[in-house]
VOVEX-354445 format. One record per residue (C-alpha): residue in one letter; x, y, z. Coordinates in pm, whole numbers, plus 50000, padded with zeros to 5 digits. Example, Ala and Ser with C-alpha at 12.3 -4.5 7.8 and 13.67 -1.06 7.14 Angstrom:
2
A512304955050780/S513674989450714/
***
This chain:
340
X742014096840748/X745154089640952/X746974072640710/X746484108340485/X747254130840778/X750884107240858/X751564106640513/X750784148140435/X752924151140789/X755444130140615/X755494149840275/X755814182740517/X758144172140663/X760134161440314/X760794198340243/X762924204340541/X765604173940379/X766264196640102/X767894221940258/X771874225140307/X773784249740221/X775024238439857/X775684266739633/X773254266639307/X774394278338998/X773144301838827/X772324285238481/X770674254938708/X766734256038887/X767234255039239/X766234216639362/X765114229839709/X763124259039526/X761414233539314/X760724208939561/X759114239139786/X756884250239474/X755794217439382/X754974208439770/X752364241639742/X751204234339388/X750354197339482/X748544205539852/X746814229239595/X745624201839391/X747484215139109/X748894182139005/X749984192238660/X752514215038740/X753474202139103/X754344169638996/X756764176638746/X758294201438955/X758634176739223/X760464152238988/X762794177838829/X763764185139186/X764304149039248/X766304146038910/X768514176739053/X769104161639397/X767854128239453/X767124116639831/X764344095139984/X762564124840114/X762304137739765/X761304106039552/X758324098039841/X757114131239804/X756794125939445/X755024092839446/X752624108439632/X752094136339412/X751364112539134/X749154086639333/X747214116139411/X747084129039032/X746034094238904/X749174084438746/X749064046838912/X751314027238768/X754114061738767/X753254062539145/X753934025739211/X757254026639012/X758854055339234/X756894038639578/X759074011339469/X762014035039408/X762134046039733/X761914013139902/X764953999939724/X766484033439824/X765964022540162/X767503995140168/X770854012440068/X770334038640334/X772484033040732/X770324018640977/X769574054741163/X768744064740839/X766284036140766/X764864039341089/X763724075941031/X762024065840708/X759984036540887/X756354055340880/X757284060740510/X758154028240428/X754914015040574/X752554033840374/X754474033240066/X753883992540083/X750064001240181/X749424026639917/X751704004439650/X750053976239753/X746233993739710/X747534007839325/X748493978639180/X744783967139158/X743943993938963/X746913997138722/X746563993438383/X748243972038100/X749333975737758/X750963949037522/X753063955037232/X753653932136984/X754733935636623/X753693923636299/X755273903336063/X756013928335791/X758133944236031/X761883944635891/X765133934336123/X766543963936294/X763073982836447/X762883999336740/X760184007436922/X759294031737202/X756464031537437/X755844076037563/X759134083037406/X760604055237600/X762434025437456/X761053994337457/X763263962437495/X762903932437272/X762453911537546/X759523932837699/X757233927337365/X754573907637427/X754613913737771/X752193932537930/X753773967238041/X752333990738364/X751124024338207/X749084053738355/X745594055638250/X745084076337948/X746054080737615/X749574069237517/X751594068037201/X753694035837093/X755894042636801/X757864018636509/X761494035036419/X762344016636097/X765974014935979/X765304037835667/X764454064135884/X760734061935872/X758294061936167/X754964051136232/X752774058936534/X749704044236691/X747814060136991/X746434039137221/X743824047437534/X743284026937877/X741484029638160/X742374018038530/X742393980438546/X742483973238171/X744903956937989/X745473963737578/X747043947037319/X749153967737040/X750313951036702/X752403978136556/X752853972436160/X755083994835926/X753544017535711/X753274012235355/X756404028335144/X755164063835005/X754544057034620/X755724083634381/X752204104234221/X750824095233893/X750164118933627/X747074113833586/X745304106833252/X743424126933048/X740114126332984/X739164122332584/X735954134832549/X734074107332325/X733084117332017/X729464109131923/X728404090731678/X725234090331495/X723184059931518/X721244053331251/X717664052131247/X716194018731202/X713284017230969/X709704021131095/X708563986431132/X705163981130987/X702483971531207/X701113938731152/X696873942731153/X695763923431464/X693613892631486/X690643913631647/X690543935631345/X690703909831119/X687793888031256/X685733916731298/X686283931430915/X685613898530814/X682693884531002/X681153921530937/X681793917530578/X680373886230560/X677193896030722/X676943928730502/X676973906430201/X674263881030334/X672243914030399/X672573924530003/X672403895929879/X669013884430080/X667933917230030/X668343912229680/X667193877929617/X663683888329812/X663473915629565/X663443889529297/X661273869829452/X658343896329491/X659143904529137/X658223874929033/X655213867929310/X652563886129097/X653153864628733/X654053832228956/X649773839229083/X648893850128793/X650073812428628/X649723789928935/X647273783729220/X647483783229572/X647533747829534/X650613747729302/X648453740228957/X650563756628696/X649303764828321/X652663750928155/X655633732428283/X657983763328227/X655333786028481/X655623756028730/X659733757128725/X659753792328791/X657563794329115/X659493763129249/X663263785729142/X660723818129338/X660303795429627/X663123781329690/X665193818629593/X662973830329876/X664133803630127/X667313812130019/X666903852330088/X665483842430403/X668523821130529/X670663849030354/X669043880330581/X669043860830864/X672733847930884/X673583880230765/X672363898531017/X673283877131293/X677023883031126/X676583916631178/X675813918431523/X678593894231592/X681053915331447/X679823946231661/X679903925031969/X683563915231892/X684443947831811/X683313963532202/X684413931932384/X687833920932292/X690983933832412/X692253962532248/X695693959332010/X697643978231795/X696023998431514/X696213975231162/X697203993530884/X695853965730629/X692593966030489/X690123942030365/X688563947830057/X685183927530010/X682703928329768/X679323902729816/X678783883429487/X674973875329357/X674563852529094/X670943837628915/X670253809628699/X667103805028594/X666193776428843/X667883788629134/X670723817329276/X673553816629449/X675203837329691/X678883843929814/X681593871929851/X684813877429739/X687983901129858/X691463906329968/X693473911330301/
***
Protein backbone atom coordinates (compact mmCIF):
# COMPACT_ATOMS: atom_id res chain seq x y z
CA UNK A 1 0.00 0.00 0.00
CA UNK A 2 2.96 2.39 0.30
CA UNK A 3 4.72 1.40 -2.52
CA UNK A 4 1.16 2.43 -4.58
CA UNK A 5 0.66 5.63 -2.65
CA UNK A 6 4.84 6.73 -3.50
CA UNK A 7 4.42 5.63 -6.82
CA UNK A 8 0.61 7.48 -7.52
CA UNK A 9 2.57 10.55 -5.54
CA UNK A 10 5.24 10.03 -8.07
CA UNK A 11 2.91 9.88 -11.24
CA UNK A 12 1.23 13.24 -9.63
CA UNK A 13 3.80 14.65 -9.39
CA UNK A 14 4.93 13.71 -13.29
CA UNK A 15 2.36 16.20 -14.60
CA UNK A 16 3.95 19.22 -13.12
CA UNK A 17 7.44 18.24 -15.54
CA UNK A 18 5.42 18.93 -18.48
CA UNK A 19 4.89 22.27 -18.18
CA UNK A 20 7.17 25.19 -19.74
CA UNK A 21 6.24 27.62 -21.67
CA UNK A 22 6.92 26.09 -25.32
CA UNK A 23 4.60 27.37 -27.86
CA UNK A 24 2.32 24.43 -29.49
CA UNK A 25 1.33 24.57 -32.85
CA UNK A 26 -1.64 24.56 -33.95
CA UNK A 27 -1.75 21.49 -36.37
CA UNK A 28 0.12 19.47 -33.30
CA UNK A 29 -1.87 17.83 -29.82
CA UNK A 30 -0.61 19.59 -27.01
CA UNK A 31 2.01 17.01 -25.07
CA UNK A 32 1.22 18.66 -21.65
CA UNK A 33 -2.65 18.51 -22.55
CA UNK A 34 -2.30 14.87 -23.29
CA UNK A 35 -0.23 13.90 -20.57
CA UNK A 36 -2.91 15.82 -18.13
CA UNK A 37 -5.89 13.78 -19.85
CA UNK A 38 -4.30 10.58 -19.79
CA UNK A 39 -3.12 11.16 -15.94
CA UNK A 40 -7.28 11.54 -15.23
CA UNK A 41 -8.32 8.81 -17.65
CA UNK A 42 -5.80 6.29 -16.05
CA UNK A 43 -6.57 7.27 -12.04
CA UNK A 44 -10.06 6.60 -13.66
CA UNK A 45 -9.22 3.21 -14.57
CA UNK A 46 -9.82 4.02 -18.05
CA UNK A 47 -6.74 2.33 -19.32
CA UNK A 48 -7.72 2.18 -22.93
CA UNK A 49 -7.72 5.59 -23.71
CA UNK A 50 -5.24 6.93 -20.91
CA UNK A 51 -2.53 4.92 -21.94
CA UNK A 52 -2.24 5.81 -25.36
CA UNK A 53 -2.66 9.28 -24.55
CA UNK A 54 0.09 9.05 -22.15
CA UNK A 55 2.45 7.61 -24.84
CA UNK A 56 1.52 10.04 -27.61
CA UNK A 57 2.46 12.66 -25.07
CA UNK A 58 5.67 10.94 -24.44
CA UNK A 59 6.25 10.55 -28.32
CA UNK A 60 5.62 14.54 -28.47
CA UNK A 61 7.98 15.42 -25.63
CA UNK A 62 9.90 12.71 -24.20
CA UNK A 63 11.31 13.13 -20.45
CA UNK A 64 11.64 10.65 -17.54
CA UNK A 65 8.65 12.01 -15.85
CA UNK A 66 6.63 11.18 -18.87
CA UNK A 67 7.89 7.59 -19.90
CA UNK A 68 7.43 6.44 -15.87
CA UNK A 69 4.10 7.66 -15.93
CA UNK A 70 3.39 5.56 -18.82
CA UNK A 71 4.83 2.32 -17.62
CA UNK A 72 2.68 2.62 -14.98
CA UNK A 73 -0.31 3.14 -16.90
CA UNK A 74 0.35 -0.06 -18.72
CA UNK A 75 1.47 -2.26 -15.65
CA UNK A 76 -1.72 -1.25 -14.32
CA UNK A 77 -3.74 -2.13 -17.67
CA UNK A 78 -2.07 -5.59 -17.91
CA UNK A 79 0.16 -4.92 -20.72
CA UNK A 80 3.37 -6.71 -18.85
CA UNK A 81 5.83 -7.18 -21.01
CA UNK A 82 4.91 -3.19 -22.74
CA UNK A 83 5.29 -2.05 -19.05
CA UNK A 84 8.66 -3.72 -18.44
CA UNK A 85 10.08 -2.43 -21.80
CA UNK A 86 9.44 1.39 -20.96
CA UNK A 87 10.39 0.56 -16.84
CA UNK A 88 13.50 -0.30 -18.59
CA UNK A 89 13.32 2.82 -20.79
CA UNK A 90 13.39 5.01 -18.15
CA UNK A 91 16.18 3.47 -16.25
CA UNK A 92 18.55 3.77 -19.15
CA UNK A 93 17.19 7.32 -19.37
CA UNK A 94 18.56 7.74 -16.08
CA UNK A 95 21.58 6.97 -16.51
CA UNK A 96 22.03 9.77 -19.20
CA UNK A 97 20.42 12.28 -16.89
CA UNK A 98 23.15 14.99 -14.45
CA UNK A 99 23.56 13.75 -11.13
CA UNK A 100 20.85 16.41 -9.50
CA UNK A 101 18.77 15.14 -12.00
CA UNK A 102 19.26 11.43 -11.14
CA UNK A 103 18.98 12.14 -7.69
CA UNK A 104 15.39 13.54 -7.99
CA UNK A 105 14.30 10.42 -9.85
CA UNK A 106 15.75 8.01 -7.01
CA UNK A 107 12.12 6.92 -5.48
CA UNK A 108 11.33 6.25 -9.19
CA UNK A 109 14.10 4.34 -10.00
CA UNK A 110 13.52 2.09 -7.01
CA UNK A 111 10.17 0.95 -7.78
CA UNK A 112 10.58 0.80 -11.38
CA UNK A 113 13.35 -2.14 -10.53
CA UNK A 114 10.64 -3.55 -7.90
CA UNK A 115 7.66 -3.45 -10.13
CA UNK A 116 10.04 -4.61 -13.33
CA UNK A 117 11.44 -7.03 -11.35
CA UNK A 118 7.70 -8.48 -10.03
CA UNK A 119 6.44 -8.42 -14.14
CA UNK A 120 8.86 -10.32 -15.58
CA UNK A 121 7.44 -13.50 -13.83
CA UNK A 122 4.41 -13.14 -15.37
CA UNK A 123 5.34 -12.10 -18.95
CA UNK A 124 4.55 -14.02 -21.67
CA UNK A 125 6.47 -15.56 -24.73
CA UNK A 126 5.96 -16.11 -28.27
CA UNK A 127 8.37 -17.82 -30.84
CA UNK A 128 8.45 -17.37 -34.44
CA UNK A 129 9.90 -19.55 -36.65
CA UNK A 130 9.37 -20.20 -40.34
CA UNK A 131 8.83 -23.02 -42.52
CA UNK A 132 10.72 -24.36 -45.13
CA UNK A 133 8.58 -23.45 -48.10
CA UNK A 134 9.26 -20.05 -47.22
CA UNK A 135 11.14 -18.27 -50.28
CA UNK A 136 14.47 -15.89 -49.76
CA UNK A 137 13.51 -12.35 -49.26
CA UNK A 138 10.38 -12.66 -46.42
CA UNK A 139 9.76 -10.44 -43.96
CA UNK A 140 7.99 -10.83 -41.15
CA UNK A 141 6.32 -8.62 -38.53
CA UNK A 142 5.23 -9.40 -35.10
CA UNK A 143 1.81 -6.37 -34.15
CA UNK A 144 2.87 -4.53 -37.19
CA UNK A 145 6.35 -4.55 -35.95
CA UNK A 146 9.33 -5.96 -37.80
CA UNK A 147 10.86 -8.83 -36.81
CA UNK A 148 14.70 -9.34 -37.25
CA UNK A 149 16.19 -12.46 -38.69
CA UNK A 150 18.19 -12.92 -35.90
CA UNK A 151 15.20 -12.72 -33.35
CA UNK A 152 13.39 -15.96 -35.07
CA UNK A 153 13.44 -18.64 -33.02
CA UNK A 154 13.88 -16.74 -30.12
CA UNK A 155 11.39 -16.36 -27.75
CA UNK A 156 10.01 -12.65 -27.91
CA UNK A 157 8.18 -10.64 -24.64
CA UNK A 158 4.52 -9.91 -25.74
CA UNK A 159 1.43 -8.66 -23.75
CA UNK A 160 -1.08 -11.18 -22.97
CA UNK A 161 -3.71 -11.46 -25.54
CA UNK A 162 -4.32 -12.00 -28.94
CA UNK A 163 -1.58 -10.95 -31.40
CA UNK A 164 -1.07 -11.12 -35.12
CA UNK A 165 2.35 -12.35 -36.76
CA UNK A 166 2.43 -11.78 -40.44
CA UNK A 167 4.69 -13.36 -43.69
CA UNK A 168 5.41 -10.40 -46.42
CA UNK A 169 6.50 -12.44 -49.43
CA UNK A 170 8.51 -10.77 -52.22
CA UNK A 171 5.58 -11.06 -54.82
CA UNK A 172 3.63 -8.96 -52.79
CA UNK A 173 1.53 -11.50 -51.04
CA UNK A 174 0.80 -11.76 -47.29
CA UNK A 175 -0.22 -14.27 -44.99
CA UNK A 176 -1.37 -13.84 -41.38
CA UNK A 177 -1.70 -16.05 -38.37
CA UNK A 178 -3.28 -14.92 -35.00
CA UNK A 179 -1.94 -16.15 -32.12
CA UNK A 180 -3.34 -15.91 -28.22
CA UNK A 181 -1.25 -16.09 -24.78
CA UNK A 182 -1.82 -15.84 -21.47
CA UNK A 183 0.53 -14.43 -18.59
CA UNK A 184 3.43 -16.78 -18.09
CA UNK A 185 3.08 -18.80 -21.31
CA UNK A 186 5.31 -19.12 -23.91
CA UNK A 187 4.09 -20.10 -27.81
CA UNK A 188 5.64 -21.30 -30.66
CA UNK A 189 4.64 -19.83 -34.31
CA UNK A 190 5.74 -21.64 -37.64
CA UNK A 191 4.58 -19.20 -40.20
CA UNK A 192 4.27 -21.00 -43.79
CA UNK A 193 3.33 -19.16 -47.14
CA UNK A 194 0.14 -19.58 -48.47
CA UNK A 195 -0.53 -21.63 -51.36
CA UNK A 196 -0.40 -19.53 -54.89
CA UNK A 197 -4.18 -18.62 -55.84
CA UNK A 198 -5.02 -21.10 -58.80
CA UNK A 199 -6.93 -19.68 -61.71
CA UNK A 200 -11.02 -21.25 -61.57
CA UNK A 201 -12.00 -24.11 -63.65
CA UNK A 202 -14.87 -24.14 -65.86
CA UNK A 203 -16.45 -26.60 -64.66
CA UNK A 204 -17.83 -29.60 -66.60
CA UNK A 205 -21.00 -30.37 -67.65
CA UNK A 206 -23.12 -32.76 -66.57
CA UNK A 207 -24.40 -35.34 -69.53
CA UNK A 208 -27.37 -36.71 -68.38
CA UNK A 209 -27.00 -40.64 -69.13
CA UNK A 210 -29.14 -41.94 -71.41
CA UNK A 211 -30.93 -45.15 -70.37
CA UNK A 212 -30.80 -48.07 -71.78
CA UNK A 213 -33.15 -50.88 -71.81
CA UNK A 214 -32.02 -54.03 -70.30
CA UNK A 215 -33.37 -56.83 -71.59
CA UNK A 216 -35.45 -59.19 -69.86
CA UNK A 217 -33.93 -62.46 -69.20
CA UNK A 218 -36.15 -65.40 -69.78
CA UNK A 219 -38.29 -66.85 -66.96
CA UNK A 220 -36.26 -69.65 -65.74
CA UNK A 221 -38.27 -72.76 -65.27
CA UNK A 222 -38.59 -74.12 -61.96
CA UNK A 223 -37.08 -77.34 -61.44
CA UNK A 224 -39.94 -79.75 -59.39
CA UNK A 225 -38.36 -80.35 -55.96
CA UNK A 226 -37.27 -83.61 -54.41
CA UNK A 227 -40.24 -83.42 -51.76
CA UNK A 228 -42.73 -83.37 -54.54
CA UNK A 229 -41.26 -85.90 -56.32
CA UNK A 230 -41.01 -88.56 -53.49
CA UNK A 231 -44.31 -87.81 -52.40
CA UNK A 232 -46.07 -88.17 -56.14
CA UNK A 233 -44.24 -91.16 -56.36
CA UNK A 234 -44.47 -93.09 -53.15
CA UNK A 235 -48.35 -91.95 -53.34
CA UNK A 236 -48.58 -93.35 -56.72
CA UNK A 237 -47.11 -96.34 -55.86
CA UNK A 238 -49.36 -97.01 -53.00
CA UNK A 239 -52.54 -96.01 -55.11
CA UNK A 240 -51.60 -98.72 -57.50
CA UNK A 241 -50.98 -101.50 -54.78
CA UNK A 242 -54.52 -100.36 -53.55
CA UNK A 243 -56.13 -101.18 -57.24
CA UNK A 244 -54.38 -103.67 -57.95
CA UNK A 245 -55.04 -105.68 -54.43
CA UNK A 246 -58.30 -104.46 -54.65
CA UNK A 247 -58.57 -106.04 -57.84
CA UNK A 248 -56.83 -109.24 -57.48
CA UNK A 249 -59.23 -109.93 -54.17
CA UNK A 250 -62.05 -109.37 -56.48
CA UNK A 251 -60.78 -112.24 -58.53
CA UNK A 252 -60.20 -114.21 -55.93
CA UNK A 253 -63.88 -114.17 -54.41
CA UNK A 254 -64.92 -114.66 -57.95
CA UNK A 255 -63.49 -117.60 -58.10
CA UNK A 256 -64.07 -118.76 -54.15
CA UNK A 257 -67.58 -120.17 -54.89
CA UNK A 258 -66.53 -122.76 -58.11
CA UNK A 259 -62.97 -123.32 -56.30
CA UNK A 260 -65.75 -125.01 -53.17
CA UNK A 261 -67.85 -126.11 -55.35
CA UNK A 262 -64.70 -128.51 -56.99
CA UNK A 263 -62.43 -128.87 -53.93
CA UNK A 264 -62.72 -129.58 -50.20
CA UNK A 265 -61.65 -127.97 -47.26
CA UNK A 266 -59.05 -130.39 -47.25
CA UNK A 267 -57.77 -129.46 -50.78
CA UNK A 268 -59.38 -132.78 -52.62
CA UNK A 269 -60.01 -131.52 -56.08
CA UNK A 270 -62.35 -133.41 -58.80
CA UNK A 271 -59.69 -132.90 -61.74
CA UNK A 272 -56.18 -131.68 -61.90
CA UNK A 273 -57.24 -128.44 -63.84
CA UNK A 274 -59.92 -127.55 -60.58
CA UNK A 275 -56.83 -128.23 -58.27
CA UNK A 276 -54.46 -125.59 -60.34
CA UNK A 277 -56.94 -123.02 -60.13
CA UNK A 278 -57.58 -122.88 -56.26
CA UNK A 279 -53.72 -123.10 -55.74
CA UNK A 280 -53.43 -119.72 -58.74
CA UNK A 281 -56.92 -118.39 -56.12
CA UNK A 282 -54.71 -118.87 -53.18
CA UNK A 283 -51.79 -117.73 -53.88
CA UNK A 284 -53.61 -114.44 -56.12
CA UNK A 285 -55.11 -113.86 -52.68
CA UNK A 286 -51.75 -113.77 -50.82
CA UNK A 287 -50.76 -111.69 -53.40
CA UNK A 288 -53.86 -109.05 -53.00
CA UNK A 289 -53.18 -109.23 -49.48
CA UNK A 290 -49.41 -108.14 -49.67
CA UNK A 291 -50.67 -105.75 -52.51
CA UNK A 292 -53.44 -103.76 -50.06
CA UNK A 293 -51.25 -103.80 -47.41
CA UNK A 294 -48.00 -102.23 -48.93
CA UNK A 295 -50.23 -100.12 -50.69
CA UNK A 296 -51.71 -98.62 -48.10
CA UNK A 297 -48.84 -98.23 -45.95
CA UNK A 298 -47.45 -96.22 -49.28
CA UNK A 299 -50.13 -94.09 -48.96
CA UNK A 300 -49.85 -92.98 -45.60
CA UNK A 301 -46.17 -92.50 -46.13
CA UNK A 302 -46.65 -90.21 -48.81
CA UNK A 303 -49.19 -88.06 -46.66
CA UNK A 304 -46.75 -88.06 -43.82
CA UNK A 305 -44.00 -86.72 -46.19
CA UNK A 306 -46.15 -84.40 -47.65
CA UNK A 307 -47.02 -82.42 -43.86
CA UNK A 308 -43.50 -82.98 -42.51
CA UNK A 309 -40.84 -81.94 -44.87
CA UNK A 310 -39.61 -78.60 -45.51
CA UNK A 311 -41.44 -76.66 -47.84
CA UNK A 312 -39.73 -75.72 -51.55
CA UNK A 313 -40.53 -74.20 -54.55
CA UNK A 314 -43.75 -75.13 -56.40
CA UNK A 315 -42.78 -78.03 -59.31
CA UNK A 316 -44.27 -77.41 -62.38
CA UNK A 317 -43.63 -81.16 -63.65
CA UNK A 318 -45.97 -83.80 -63.26
CA UNK A 319 -45.96 -87.44 -62.89
CA UNK A 320 -48.12 -89.37 -64.85
CA UNK A 321 -48.74 -93.01 -63.39
CA UNK A 322 -50.91 -95.57 -64.28
CA UNK A 323 -50.89 -99.14 -61.95
CA UNK A 324 -50.59 -102.15 -64.35
CA UNK A 325 -52.61 -105.63 -63.52
CA UNK A 326 -51.79 -108.50 -65.37
CA UNK A 327 -53.30 -112.52 -64.99
CA UNK A 328 -52.15 -115.69 -66.25
CA UNK A 329 -53.97 -118.42 -65.56
CA UNK A 330 -51.72 -119.77 -62.67
CA UNK A 331 -50.88 -116.66 -61.10
CA UNK A 332 -50.98 -112.41 -61.56
CA UNK A 333 -48.79 -109.93 -61.44
CA UNK A 334 -48.74 -106.50 -60.36
CA UNK A 335 -46.71 -103.23 -61.17
CA UNK A 336 -47.11 -99.56 -62.45
CA UNK A 337 -45.86 -97.66 -65.06
CA UNK A 338 -45.44 -93.61 -65.82
CA UNK A 339 -43.46 -90.62 -66.63
CA UNK A 340 -41.78 -87.59 -64.77
Amino acid sequence: MRAFALSFALVASASLSVLHPAVARADTPDPGALFDRGLAEMQAHQYATGCPDLAQSYQLEPHAGGLFTLAECEAQWGKIASAIADYDGFLDLLTHLPAADRAKQAARARLAAEKRTALAREVPHVTLSLDTDVVAGTTVTLDGKAVPDASLRLALAVDPGDHLAALHLPDGRTTQQHVTVAAGETRAVTLSMAPPPTAPTKPVEAVADTPTETPEAPPVEPRPSSRNTVVLVTGAVGAAALIAGVAMGGVVLADKSSINAHCTSAGVCDSPSEASSANGAKTLGWISTAAVGAGGAAVLAAVILRFTWRKAPPATASAAIEPSVMFTGTGGAVGIRGAW
